[in-house]
N, C-alpha and C positions, 0 to 999 in steps of 0.2 A: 445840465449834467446828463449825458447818456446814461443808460440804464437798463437792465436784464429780467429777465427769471434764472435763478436758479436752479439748475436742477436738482431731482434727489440723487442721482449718481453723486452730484458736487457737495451736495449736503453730509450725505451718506459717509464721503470722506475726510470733511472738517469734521463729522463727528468722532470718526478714528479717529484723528488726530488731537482732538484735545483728549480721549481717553485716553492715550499712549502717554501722552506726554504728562499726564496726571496722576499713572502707572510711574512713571520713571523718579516720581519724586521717593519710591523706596517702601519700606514696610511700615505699618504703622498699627497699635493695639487699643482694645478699648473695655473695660468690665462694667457689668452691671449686675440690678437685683435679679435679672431672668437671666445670665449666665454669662459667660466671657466670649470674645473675640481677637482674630489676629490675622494680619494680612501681609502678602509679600508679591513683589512682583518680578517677572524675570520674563524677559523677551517682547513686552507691552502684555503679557499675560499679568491678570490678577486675580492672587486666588488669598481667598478668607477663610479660616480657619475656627471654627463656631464650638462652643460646649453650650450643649443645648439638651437637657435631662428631655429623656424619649420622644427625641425630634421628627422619627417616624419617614425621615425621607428615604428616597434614593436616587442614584445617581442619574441624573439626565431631568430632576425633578425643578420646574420655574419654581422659585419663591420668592416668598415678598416679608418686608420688615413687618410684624406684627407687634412690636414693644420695643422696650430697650433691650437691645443686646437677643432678642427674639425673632421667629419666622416660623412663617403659616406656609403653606403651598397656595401658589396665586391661581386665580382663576378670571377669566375674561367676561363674567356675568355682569358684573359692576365695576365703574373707574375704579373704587378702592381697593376691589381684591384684584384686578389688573396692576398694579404699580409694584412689577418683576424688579428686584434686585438683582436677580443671577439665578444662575443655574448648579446647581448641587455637583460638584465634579469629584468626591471621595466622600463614603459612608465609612468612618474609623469604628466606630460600634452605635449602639444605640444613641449613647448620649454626645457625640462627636462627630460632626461633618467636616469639607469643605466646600464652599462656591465659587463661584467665577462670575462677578458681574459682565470678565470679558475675557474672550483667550479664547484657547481650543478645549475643547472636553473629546478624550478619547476615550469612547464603552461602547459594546454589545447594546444598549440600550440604547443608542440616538435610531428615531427612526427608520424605518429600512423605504427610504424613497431617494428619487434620484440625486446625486452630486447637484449643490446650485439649486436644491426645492430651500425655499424661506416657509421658514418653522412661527406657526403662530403661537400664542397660550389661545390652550382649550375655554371654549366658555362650557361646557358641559363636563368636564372631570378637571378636580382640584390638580396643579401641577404639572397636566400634561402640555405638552408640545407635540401639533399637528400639522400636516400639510393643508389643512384645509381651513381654510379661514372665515373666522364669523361672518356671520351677511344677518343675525336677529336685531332690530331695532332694539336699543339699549344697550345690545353687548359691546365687545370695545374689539378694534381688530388692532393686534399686539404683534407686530414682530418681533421676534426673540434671538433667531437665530438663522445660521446658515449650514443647513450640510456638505460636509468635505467628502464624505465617506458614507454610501448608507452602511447603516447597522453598526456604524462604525467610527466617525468624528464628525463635530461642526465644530461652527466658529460664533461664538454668543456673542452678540452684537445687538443690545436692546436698544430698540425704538420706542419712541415718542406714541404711545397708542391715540388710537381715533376711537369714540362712541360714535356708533350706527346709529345712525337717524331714518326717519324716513321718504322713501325716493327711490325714483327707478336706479340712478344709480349712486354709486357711492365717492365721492369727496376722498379720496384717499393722499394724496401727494400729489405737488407739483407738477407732476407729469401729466395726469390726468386735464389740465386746467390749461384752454389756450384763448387768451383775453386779447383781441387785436382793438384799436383804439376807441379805447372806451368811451362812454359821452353818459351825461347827467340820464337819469331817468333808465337806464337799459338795466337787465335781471341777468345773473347767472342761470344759465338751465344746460341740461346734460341733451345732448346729442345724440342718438340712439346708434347712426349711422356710420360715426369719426369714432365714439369713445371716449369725447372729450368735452368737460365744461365748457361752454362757448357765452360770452354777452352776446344780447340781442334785445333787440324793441319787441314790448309785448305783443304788436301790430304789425312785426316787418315781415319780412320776403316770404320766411319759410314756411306759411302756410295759412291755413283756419284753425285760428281760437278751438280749442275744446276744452269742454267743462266736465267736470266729475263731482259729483255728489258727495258729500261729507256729511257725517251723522249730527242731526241738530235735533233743535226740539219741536221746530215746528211740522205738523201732519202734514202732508203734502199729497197721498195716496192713501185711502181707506175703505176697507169692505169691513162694514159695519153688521153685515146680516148676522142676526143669533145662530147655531146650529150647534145640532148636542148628540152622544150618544151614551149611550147604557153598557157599550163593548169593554169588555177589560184587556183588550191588547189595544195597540197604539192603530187609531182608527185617522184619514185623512178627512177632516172638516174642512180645512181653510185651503186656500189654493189661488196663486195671481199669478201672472205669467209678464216678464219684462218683455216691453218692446224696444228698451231702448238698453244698451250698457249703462252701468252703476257701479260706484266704488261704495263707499261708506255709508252705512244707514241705520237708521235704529227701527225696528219692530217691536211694536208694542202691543196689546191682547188684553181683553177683562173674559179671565176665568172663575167660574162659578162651579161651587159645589150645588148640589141636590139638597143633601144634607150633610147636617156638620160634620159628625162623625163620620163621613165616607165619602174622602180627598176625593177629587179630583186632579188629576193629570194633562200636561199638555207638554209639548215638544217642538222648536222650529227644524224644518227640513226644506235641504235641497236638493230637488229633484229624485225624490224619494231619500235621501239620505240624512240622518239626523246633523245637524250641527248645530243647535244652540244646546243651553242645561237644561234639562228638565225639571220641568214645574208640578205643584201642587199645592192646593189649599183645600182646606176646607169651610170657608164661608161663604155665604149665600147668599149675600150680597156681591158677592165678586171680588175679585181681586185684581189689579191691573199688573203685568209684569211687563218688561222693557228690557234688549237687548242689542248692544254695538255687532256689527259685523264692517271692518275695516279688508274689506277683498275685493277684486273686483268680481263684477255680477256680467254674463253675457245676455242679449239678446236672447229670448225662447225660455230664460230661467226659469224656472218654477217656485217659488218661496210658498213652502205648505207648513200648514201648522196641524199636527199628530195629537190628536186627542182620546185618552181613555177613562174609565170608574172605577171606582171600587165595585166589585159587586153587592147588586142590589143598588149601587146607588145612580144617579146621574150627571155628564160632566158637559156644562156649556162653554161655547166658546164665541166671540163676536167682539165689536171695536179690534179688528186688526187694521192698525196703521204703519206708514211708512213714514219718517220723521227725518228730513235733510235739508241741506241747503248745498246750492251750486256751488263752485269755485273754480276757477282758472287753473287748469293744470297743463295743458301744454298748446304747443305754437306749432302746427304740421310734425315732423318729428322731433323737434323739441319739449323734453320734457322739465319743469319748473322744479328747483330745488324745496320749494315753499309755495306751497298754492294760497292763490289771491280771491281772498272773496268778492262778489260780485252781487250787484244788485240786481239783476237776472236771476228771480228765484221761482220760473214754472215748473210745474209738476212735470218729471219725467211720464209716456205715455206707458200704464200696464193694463192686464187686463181683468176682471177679478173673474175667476173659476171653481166655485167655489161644485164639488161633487155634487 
């Protein structure tokens, strides 16, 4: 039997059409303990009619089922609060709306961006619809809608949302995805070049293997030297310089108070600039702390670690390590949608420099 892709143009419109035609079976009502419902359809538009004691929306607002007969405003931070119903198309007063899982909503309120921009849900504010679409690992990318009209009309048409993973690039629709005769053993990986998921042999044409480092637990890089100061602003003790590129890694540190009563402080920085939490203890024995950094690192990097006291007291700092393992993440400009770990576990080259 011959055989296709589909595309999502073709998808896009079997999905109107079983809504239309699901619209045309008529009106239908429904009540419960969190408040009543009713719906009605005309033109393949369907709009629901909600009492909903101080439901708080307004019009052009995504929401999503939160109970019987209930609705929250959705948001795109989690699958859960992602799974839009519709869209709010008349506020009657406080305790009375309508929505539109599907149709046109005409108000002032639809975005003001161009005719034809596809409207996502916000993962950053409850209810909104934006042009600009999630790209955070975890959030979910939610088509909602189409504008007809800025400032002016779209046409709600929810989609099927996707959770963001991570990866250079993003999995999103069939379009994206061009698989020519597949064979046992090859991987999807994204193609920096086309913009398109491609199969390929771990080993074939497009290029050298390269590995990226991933946070593990075993040290691989270590500057162990003690070094302390008595300064009460954030002083530089620790300092290593990458030779090589790095993704993923964990640094880890044994800081020590002087005396109990009078923490000590310590800070990871790059390149002068702080980016881990800042630490403190106060025992004197030490304390080890441990932190992920999933980004990647360049060549020349600097990874310092910012040390200060209380006054009067003393803050050491020593056993800083770097803690990863290799993995497989792309094939010349192929990048791997899931990196492959690898028995290949040598220490990338750095340098330690410590002031």
């Amino acid at each position: 039997m011959k055989s296709r892709y589909i595309t999502k143009a073709e998808l896009d419109a079997r999905f109107l059409k079983f809504l239309r035609k699901k619209a045309s079976a008529g009106a239908a009502s429904s009540s419960g303990s969190s408040g009543s419902s009713s719906s009605s359809s005309s033109g393949g538009d369907v709009e629901i009619t909600v009492a909903q004691t101080a439901h708080g929306f307004a019009v052009g607002d995504a929401i999503r089922c939160s109970g019987t007969n209930a609705y929250a405003k959705a948001q795109a931070d989690t699958a859960a609060d992602a799974e839009v119903v519709g869209v709010v198309s008349e506020v009657t007063d406080a305790d009375n709306f309508k929505y539109k899982p599907i149709g046109i909503i005409t108000s002032s309120n639809v975005p003001n961006v161009t005719a034809g921009q596809v409207l996502f849900l916000s993962a950053a504010t409850a209810g909104l619809l934006t042009d600009t679409e999630p790209v955070t690992e975890g959030y979910v990318s939610k088509p909602v809608a189409v504008v007809l009209e800025a400032a002016g009309s779209m046409l709600v048409l929810t989609f099927r949302g996707v959770e963001i993973s991570e990866g250079l690039g993003l999995l999103n629709d069939l379009d994206d995805v061009a698989v020519a005769s597949p064979a046992a053993g090859q991987v999807l990986a994204y193609n920096s070049e086309t913009g398109d998921w491609e199969n390929m042999e771990i080993a074939g044409s497009a290029g050298a293997i390269k590995t990226y480092s991933v946070a593990g637990a075993t040290p691989r890089n270590d500057n162990d030297t003690q070094k302390s100061t008595s300064a009460t602003s954030p002083t530089k003790l620790k300092e290593i310089k990458l030779n090589e590129p790095m993704k993923g890694i964990r640094i880890s540190f044994l800081l020590t108070a002087s005396e109990s009563g009078k923490p000590a402080y310590a800070q990871i920085y790059r390149n002068g600039a702080a980016i881990g939490t800042l630490r403190s203890t106060t025992e004197i024995a030490g304390e080890t702390f441990t932190e992920d950094f999933n980004t990647l690192w360049a060549v020349n990097d600097l990874i310092q670690i910012y040390v200060y006291a209380t006054s009067g007291g003393t803050a050491y700092i020593e056993t800083m390590s770097f803690c990863y393992d290799r993995a497989i993440a792309a094939c010349g400009s192929w990048h791997l949608v899931t990196y492959l770990p690898t028995v290949e576990q040598t220490a990338y080259s750095v340098t330690n420099q410590d002031p």
